[in-house]
C-alpha positions in Angstrom: 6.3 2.6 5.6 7.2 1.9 2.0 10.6 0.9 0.7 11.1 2.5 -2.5 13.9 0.1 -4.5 15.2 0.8 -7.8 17.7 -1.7 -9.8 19.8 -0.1 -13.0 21.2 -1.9 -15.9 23.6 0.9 -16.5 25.4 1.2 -20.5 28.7 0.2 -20.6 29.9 3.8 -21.0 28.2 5.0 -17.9 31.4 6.0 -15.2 30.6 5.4 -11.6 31.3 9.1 -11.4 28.2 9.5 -13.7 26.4 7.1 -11.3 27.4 8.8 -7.8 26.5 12.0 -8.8 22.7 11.0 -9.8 22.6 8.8 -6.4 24.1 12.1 -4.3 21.6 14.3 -5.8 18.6 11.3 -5.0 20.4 10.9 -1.7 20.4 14.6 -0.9 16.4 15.5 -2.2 15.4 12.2 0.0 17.1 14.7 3.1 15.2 17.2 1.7 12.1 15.8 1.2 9.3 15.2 4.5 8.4 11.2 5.1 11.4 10.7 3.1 14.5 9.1 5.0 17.2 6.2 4.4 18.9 6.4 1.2 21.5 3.6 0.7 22.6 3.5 -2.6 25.6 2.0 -4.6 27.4 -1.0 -6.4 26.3 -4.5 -5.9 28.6 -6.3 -4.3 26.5 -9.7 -3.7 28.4 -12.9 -3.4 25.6 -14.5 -5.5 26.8 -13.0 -8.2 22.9 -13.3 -9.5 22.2 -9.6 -11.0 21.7 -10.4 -13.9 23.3 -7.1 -15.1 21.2 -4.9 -12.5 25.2 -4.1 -10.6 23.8 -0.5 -9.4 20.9 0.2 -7.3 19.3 2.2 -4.4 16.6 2.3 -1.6 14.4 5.2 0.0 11.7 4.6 2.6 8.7 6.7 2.7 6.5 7.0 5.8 3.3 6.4 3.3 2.3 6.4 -0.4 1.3 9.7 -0.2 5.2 11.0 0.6 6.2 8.5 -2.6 3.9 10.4 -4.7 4.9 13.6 -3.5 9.0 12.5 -4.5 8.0 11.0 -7.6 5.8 13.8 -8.5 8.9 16.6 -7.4 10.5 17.9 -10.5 14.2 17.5 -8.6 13.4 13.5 -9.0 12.2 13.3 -12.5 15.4 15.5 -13.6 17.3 12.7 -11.8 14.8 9.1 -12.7 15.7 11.4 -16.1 19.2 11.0 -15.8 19.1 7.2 -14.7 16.7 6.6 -17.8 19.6 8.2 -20.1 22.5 6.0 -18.9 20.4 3.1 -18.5 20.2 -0.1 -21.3 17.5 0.8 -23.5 16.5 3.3 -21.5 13.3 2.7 -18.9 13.9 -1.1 -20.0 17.4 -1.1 -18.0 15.4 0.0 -14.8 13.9 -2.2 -12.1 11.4 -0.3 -9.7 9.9 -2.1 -6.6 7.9 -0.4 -4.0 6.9 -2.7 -1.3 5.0 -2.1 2.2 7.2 -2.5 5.4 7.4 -2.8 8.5 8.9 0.3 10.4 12.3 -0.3 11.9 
C-alpha cells in the first residue's frame, strides 16, 4: 500500500468553502478510481500547534504505485492538484506531498 499525503499552505483569501469543494471532488475521484480508497481530508486540528502554516491537508491510500500513477496521471486530479496550486502560497511552494509505503490495515 502507499499513503498518498498532501499538506497546503492555503492564501489567506482561500474560504474553507473553496477548500471542501477541491477535497469533495479528490474525495469523490479516490471512490471512483480502482486501488484507490481512504480519503480523509480536512483542517488541522493538532494540539501541537506545530504546522507551520500547513492548517489543511489530506490522505489517499493506493494499493501500489501503479494505482498512484494512474490518479496522478487522471485529468480529474490535475484539474483539482490545479486548483490546490491556485489557492496555495506561492503556488506549488505552499504544497507538501509525501508518499510513503505502508503497511495494509
Amino acid at each position: 500500500m502507499i499513503r498518498h499525503i498532501v499538506l497546503t499552505k492555503f492564501t489567506p483569501d482561500t474560504s474553507e468553502e473553496t477548500i471542501a469543494e477541491i477535497y469533495a471532488g479528490l474525495s469523490d475521484l479516490s471512490r471512483r478510481l480502482d486501488g484507490a480508497s481512504g480519503f480523509t481530508g480536512g483542517r488541522s486540528e493538532s494540539p501541537e500547534q506545530i504546522e507551520r502554516g500547513y492548517m489543511h491537508g489530506f490522505v489517499i491510500d493506493f494499493d501500489d504505485w501503479d494505482a498512484l500513477r494512474n490518479y496522478a496521471e487522471n485529468p480529474e486530479h490535475q484539474a483539482l492538484g490545479g486548483r490546490l496550486v491556485e489557492n496555495a502560497v506561492g503556488g506549488i511552494d505552499g504544497i507538501l506531498v509525501l508518499d510513503l509505503p505502508a503497511a495494509h490495515s
